[in-house]
C-alpha positions in Angstrom: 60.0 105.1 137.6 64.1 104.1 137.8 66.3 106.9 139.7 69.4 107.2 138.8 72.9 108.5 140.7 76.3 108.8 139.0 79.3 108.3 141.1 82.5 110.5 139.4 85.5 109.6 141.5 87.6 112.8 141.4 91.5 111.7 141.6 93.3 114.2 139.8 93.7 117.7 140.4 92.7 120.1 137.6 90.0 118.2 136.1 86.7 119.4 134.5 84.8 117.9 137.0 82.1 121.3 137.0 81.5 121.0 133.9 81.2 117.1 133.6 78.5 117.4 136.8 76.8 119.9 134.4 76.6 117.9 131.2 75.5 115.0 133.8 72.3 117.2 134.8 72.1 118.7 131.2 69.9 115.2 129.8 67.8 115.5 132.9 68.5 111.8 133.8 70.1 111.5 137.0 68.4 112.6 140.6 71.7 113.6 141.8 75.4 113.6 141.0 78.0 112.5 143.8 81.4 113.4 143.0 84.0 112.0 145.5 87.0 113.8 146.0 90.0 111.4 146.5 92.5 113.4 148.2 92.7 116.6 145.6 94.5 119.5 147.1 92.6 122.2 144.6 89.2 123.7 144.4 87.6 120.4 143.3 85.0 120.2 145.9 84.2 123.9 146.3 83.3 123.9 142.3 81.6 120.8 142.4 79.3 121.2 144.7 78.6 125.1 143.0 77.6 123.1 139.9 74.9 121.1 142.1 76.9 117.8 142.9 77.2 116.4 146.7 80.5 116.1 147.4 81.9 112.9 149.6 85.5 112.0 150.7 87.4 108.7 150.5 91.4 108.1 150.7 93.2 107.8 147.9 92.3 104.8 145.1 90.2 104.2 142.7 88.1 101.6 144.3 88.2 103.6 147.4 86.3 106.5 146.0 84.0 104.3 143.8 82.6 102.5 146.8 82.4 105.9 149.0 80.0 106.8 146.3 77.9 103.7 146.2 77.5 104.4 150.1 76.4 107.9 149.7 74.1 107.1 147.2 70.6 108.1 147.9 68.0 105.4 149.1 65.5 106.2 146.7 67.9 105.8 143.6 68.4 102.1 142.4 70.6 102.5 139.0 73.9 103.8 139.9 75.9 105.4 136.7 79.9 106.0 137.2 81.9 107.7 135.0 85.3 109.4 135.2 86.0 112.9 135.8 88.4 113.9 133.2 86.0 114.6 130.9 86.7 111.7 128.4 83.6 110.0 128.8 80.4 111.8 127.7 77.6 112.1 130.3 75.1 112.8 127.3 75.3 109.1 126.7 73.7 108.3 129.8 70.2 107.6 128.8 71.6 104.5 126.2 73.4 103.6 129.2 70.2 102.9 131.9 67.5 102.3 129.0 68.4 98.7 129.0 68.4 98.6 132.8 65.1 100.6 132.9 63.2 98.6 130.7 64.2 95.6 132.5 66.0 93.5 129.7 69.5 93.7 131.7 71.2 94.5 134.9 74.2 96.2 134.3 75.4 98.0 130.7 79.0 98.8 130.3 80.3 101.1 127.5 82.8 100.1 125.0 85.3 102.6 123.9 87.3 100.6 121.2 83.6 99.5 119.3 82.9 103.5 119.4 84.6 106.5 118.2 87.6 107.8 119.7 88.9 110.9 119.1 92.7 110.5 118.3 95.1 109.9 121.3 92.2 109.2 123.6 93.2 106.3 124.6 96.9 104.4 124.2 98.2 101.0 122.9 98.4 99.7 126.4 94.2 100.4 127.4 93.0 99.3 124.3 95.4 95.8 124.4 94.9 95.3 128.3 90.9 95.6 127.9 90.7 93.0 124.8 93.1 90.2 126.7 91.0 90.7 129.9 88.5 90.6 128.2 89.4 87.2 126.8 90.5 85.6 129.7 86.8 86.5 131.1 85.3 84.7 128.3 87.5 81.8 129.2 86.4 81.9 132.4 82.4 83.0 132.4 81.8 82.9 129.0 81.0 86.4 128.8 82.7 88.8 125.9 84.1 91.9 126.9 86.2 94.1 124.9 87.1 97.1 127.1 87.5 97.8 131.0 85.8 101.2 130.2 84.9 103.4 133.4 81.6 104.4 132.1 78.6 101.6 133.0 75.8 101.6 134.7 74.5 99.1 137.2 70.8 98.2 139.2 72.0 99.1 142.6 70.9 96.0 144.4 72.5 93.9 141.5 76.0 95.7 142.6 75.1 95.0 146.0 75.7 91.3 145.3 78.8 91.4 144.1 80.8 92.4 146.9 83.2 94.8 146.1 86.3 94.2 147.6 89.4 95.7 145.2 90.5 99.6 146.6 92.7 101.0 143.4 92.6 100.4 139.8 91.3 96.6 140.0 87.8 98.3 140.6 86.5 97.8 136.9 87.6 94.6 136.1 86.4 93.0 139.6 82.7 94.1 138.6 82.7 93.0 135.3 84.2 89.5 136.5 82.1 89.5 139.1 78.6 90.6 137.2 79.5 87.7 134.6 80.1 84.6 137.8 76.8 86.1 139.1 75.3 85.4 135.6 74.0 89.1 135.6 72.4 90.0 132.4 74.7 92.1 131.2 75.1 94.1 128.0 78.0 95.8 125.8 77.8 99.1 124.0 79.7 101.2 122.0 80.3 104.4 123.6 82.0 107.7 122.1 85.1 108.6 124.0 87.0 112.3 123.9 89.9 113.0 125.1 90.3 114.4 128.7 89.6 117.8 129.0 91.9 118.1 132.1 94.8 117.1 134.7 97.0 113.7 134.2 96.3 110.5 133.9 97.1 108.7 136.8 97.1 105.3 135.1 98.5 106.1 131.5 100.0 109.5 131.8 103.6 108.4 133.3 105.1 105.0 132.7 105.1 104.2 136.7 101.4 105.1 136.9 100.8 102.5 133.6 103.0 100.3 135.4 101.2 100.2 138.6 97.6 100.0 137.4 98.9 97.1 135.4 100.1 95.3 138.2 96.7 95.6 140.2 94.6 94.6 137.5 96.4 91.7 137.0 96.0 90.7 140.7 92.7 91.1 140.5 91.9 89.5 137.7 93.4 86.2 138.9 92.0 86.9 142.6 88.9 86.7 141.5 89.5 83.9 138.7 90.9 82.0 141.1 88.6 82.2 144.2 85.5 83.2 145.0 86.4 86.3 146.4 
């Protein structure tokens, strides 16, 4: 039988992160939850760990605290979920996430937040445009349709393995999705519900700079890896 982690990067101070590692163990899916705190100054890891996650450290960035994850992640587990620790995304969701994956038909499954329902303001213009011309440019490229750069997927751990992760901020996404499509991974799109977050500020689209930055890396990273094998 598959074992499943999730990985919750914790970047922002003030989030629901206790109550997203409980509605993680609330489907009775995942064998542990590993939240990684990325430089928080709060009580982030002190309430995490009481709600039953193990708690790692990695410096600040996105892809940073993604891949400090992956290397915590238990040897017996071999489907690794992530999800983001706002509470946006909606851990009861994992099961349609890793059935796919369990039953052997694919190797990673990434949800899709503009084919679902979004609760109003959940997301901005900019998200929803950048993930649909991304996800063009991949199709272009691979041939494989995305239409969102959502957070919440899940992935066979030694399939990740492969793909050699390289991007340490908010280039993290698109790199695996890129990379899962060159590798000809069998990989599968579905609508996800999506709230919006329950706590602290967007680091990406809650101040113009932050939308500015995460723009710029995910624009290098998409034509890093277009362009090279790397």
């Amino acid at each position: 039988m598959s074992k499943v982690s999730v990985v919750i990067p914790a970047l922002n101070e003030e989030e629901p992160i206790p109550g997203v590692v409980r509605e993680c163990f609330a489907n009775g899916v995942p064998e542990e939850v590993i939240v990684v705190d990325n430089g928080s100054t709060d009580r982030t890891a002190k309430l995490a760990r009481e709600a039953g996650a193990r708690v790692v450290t990695a410096p600040r960035g996105y892809g940073r605290a993604c891949a400090a994850g992956v290397r915590a992640v238990s040897p017996e587990c071999d489907i690794i979920v992530f999800l983001d620790g706002d509470g946006s995304d909606i851990p009861g969701l994992i099961p349609q996430l890793i059935e796919p994956i369990v039953r052997g038909t694919h190797d990673f499954v990434i949800g899709s937040r503009t084919r679902g329902q979004r609760e109003p303001g959940s997301m901005n213009m900019q998200q929803i445009l950048s993930g649909r011309i991304a996800g063009w440019i991949v199709q272009l490229r691979y041939g494989v349709r995305y239409t969102d750069m959502c957070p919440f997927r899940a992935i066979r751990r030694d399939a990740l393995a492969k793909l050699d992760m390289r991007e340490e901020t908010y280039g993290w996404n698109l790199e695996m999705q890129m990379k899962a499509a060159r590798a000809r991974l069998r990989i599968l799109e579905i609508p996800v519900n999506h709230r919006n977050r329950a706590g602290g500020e967007s680091k990406v689209s809650g101040t113009l700079r932050g939308t500015f930055v995460a723009g710029i890396r995910i624009i290098a990273t998409l034509f890093r890896v277009a362009a090279s094998g790397t």
